[in-house]
DRENLOVO-661710 format. One record per residue (C-alpha): residue in three letters; x, z, y. Coordinates in steps of 0.2 Angstrom, whole numbers, plus 5000, padded with zeros to 4 digits. Layout:
@residu->ALA | u->X | w->Z | v->Y
...
***
This chain:
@residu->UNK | u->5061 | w->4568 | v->4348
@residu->UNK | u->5068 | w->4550 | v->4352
@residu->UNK | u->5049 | w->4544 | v->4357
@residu->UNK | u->5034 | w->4552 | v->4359
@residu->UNK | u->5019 | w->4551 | v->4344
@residu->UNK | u->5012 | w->4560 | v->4331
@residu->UNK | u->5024 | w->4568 | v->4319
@residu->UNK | u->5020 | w->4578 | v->4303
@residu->UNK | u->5025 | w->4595 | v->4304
@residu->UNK | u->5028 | w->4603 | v->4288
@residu->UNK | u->5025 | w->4623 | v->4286
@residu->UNK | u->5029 | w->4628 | v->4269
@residu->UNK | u->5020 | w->4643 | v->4267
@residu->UNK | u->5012 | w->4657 | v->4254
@residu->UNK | u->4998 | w->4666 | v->4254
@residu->UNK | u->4993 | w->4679 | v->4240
@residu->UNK | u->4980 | w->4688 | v->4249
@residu->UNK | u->4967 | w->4680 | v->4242
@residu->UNK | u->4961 | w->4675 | v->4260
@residu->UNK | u->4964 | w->4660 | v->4273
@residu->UNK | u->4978 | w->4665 | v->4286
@residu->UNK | u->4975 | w->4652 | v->4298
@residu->UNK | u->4987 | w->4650 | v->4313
@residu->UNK | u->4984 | w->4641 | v->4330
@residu->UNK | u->4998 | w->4627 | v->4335
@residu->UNK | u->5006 | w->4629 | v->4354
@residu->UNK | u->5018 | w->4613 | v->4359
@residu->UNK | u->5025 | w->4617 | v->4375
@residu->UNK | u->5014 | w->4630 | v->4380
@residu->UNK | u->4999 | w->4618 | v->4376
@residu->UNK | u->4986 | w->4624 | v->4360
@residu->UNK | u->4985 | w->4606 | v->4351
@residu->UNK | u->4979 | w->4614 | v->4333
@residu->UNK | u->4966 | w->4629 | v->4338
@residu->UNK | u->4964 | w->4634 | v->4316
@residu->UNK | u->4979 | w->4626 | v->4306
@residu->UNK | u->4973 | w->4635 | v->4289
@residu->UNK | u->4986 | w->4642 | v->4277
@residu->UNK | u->4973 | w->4643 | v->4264
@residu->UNK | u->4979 | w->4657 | v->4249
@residu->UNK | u->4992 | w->4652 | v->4236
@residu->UNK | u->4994 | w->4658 | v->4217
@residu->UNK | u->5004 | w->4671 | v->4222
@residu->UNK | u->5018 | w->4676 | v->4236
@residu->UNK | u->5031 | w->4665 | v->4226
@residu->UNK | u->5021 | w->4648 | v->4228
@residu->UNK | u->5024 | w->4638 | v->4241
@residu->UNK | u->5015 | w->4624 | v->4249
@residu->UNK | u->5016 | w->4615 | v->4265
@residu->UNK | u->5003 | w->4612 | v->4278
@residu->UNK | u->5005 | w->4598 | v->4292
@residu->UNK | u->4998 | w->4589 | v->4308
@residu->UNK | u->5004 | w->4589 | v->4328
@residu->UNK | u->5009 | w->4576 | v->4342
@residu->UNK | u->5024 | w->4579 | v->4350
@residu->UNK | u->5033 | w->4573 | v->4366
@residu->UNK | u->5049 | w->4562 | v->4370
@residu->UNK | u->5065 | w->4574 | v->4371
@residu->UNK | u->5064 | w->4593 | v->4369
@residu->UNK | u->5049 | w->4603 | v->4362
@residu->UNK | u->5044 | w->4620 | v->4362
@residu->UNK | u->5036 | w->4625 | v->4345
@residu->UNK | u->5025 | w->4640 | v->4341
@residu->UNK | u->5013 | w->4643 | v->4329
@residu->UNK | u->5003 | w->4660 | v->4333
@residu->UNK | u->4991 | w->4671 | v->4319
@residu->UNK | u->4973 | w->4669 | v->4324
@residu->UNK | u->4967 | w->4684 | v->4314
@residu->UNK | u->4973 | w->4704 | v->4316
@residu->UNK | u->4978 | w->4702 | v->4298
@residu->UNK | u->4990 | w->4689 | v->4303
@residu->UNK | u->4999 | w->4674 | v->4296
@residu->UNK | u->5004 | w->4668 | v->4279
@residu->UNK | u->5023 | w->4668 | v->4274
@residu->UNK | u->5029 | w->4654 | v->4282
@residu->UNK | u->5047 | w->4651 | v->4274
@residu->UNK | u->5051 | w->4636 | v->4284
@residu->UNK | u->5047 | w->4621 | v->4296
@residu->UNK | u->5052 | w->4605 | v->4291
***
């Protein structure tokens, strides 16, 4: 990133379990989102995106973990 801020962070995602997957947000080790929710989809062939985090200046270590046993949705990308 060129300068630190707050930067949307798009995680297309789908969920046909017919149950929130929510996910908690690190950024450089650090927990910034404790529940980012992936709320269900129609199916497993809809995809929406879900956003938010602050990141720093420079290089940035991403990871998004699965809160719940059941684990995450299908997450197809990060944009």
């Amino acid at each position: 990133m060129a300068a630190a801020g707050s930067y949307n962070l798009a995680w297309c995602h789908s969920n046909g379990s017919g149950a929130n997957q929510p996910g908690s947000l690190l950024v450089n080790g650090t927990q910034t989102v404790s529940i980012l929710a992936f709320n269900t989809t129609t199916d497993y062939v809809t995809w929406v995106e879900v956003s938010t985090t602050n990141l720093s200046a420079g290089q940035n270590t991403i990871r998004l973990e699965a809160t719940l046993a059941t684990g995450l949705s299908n997450i197809d990308y990060l944009n």
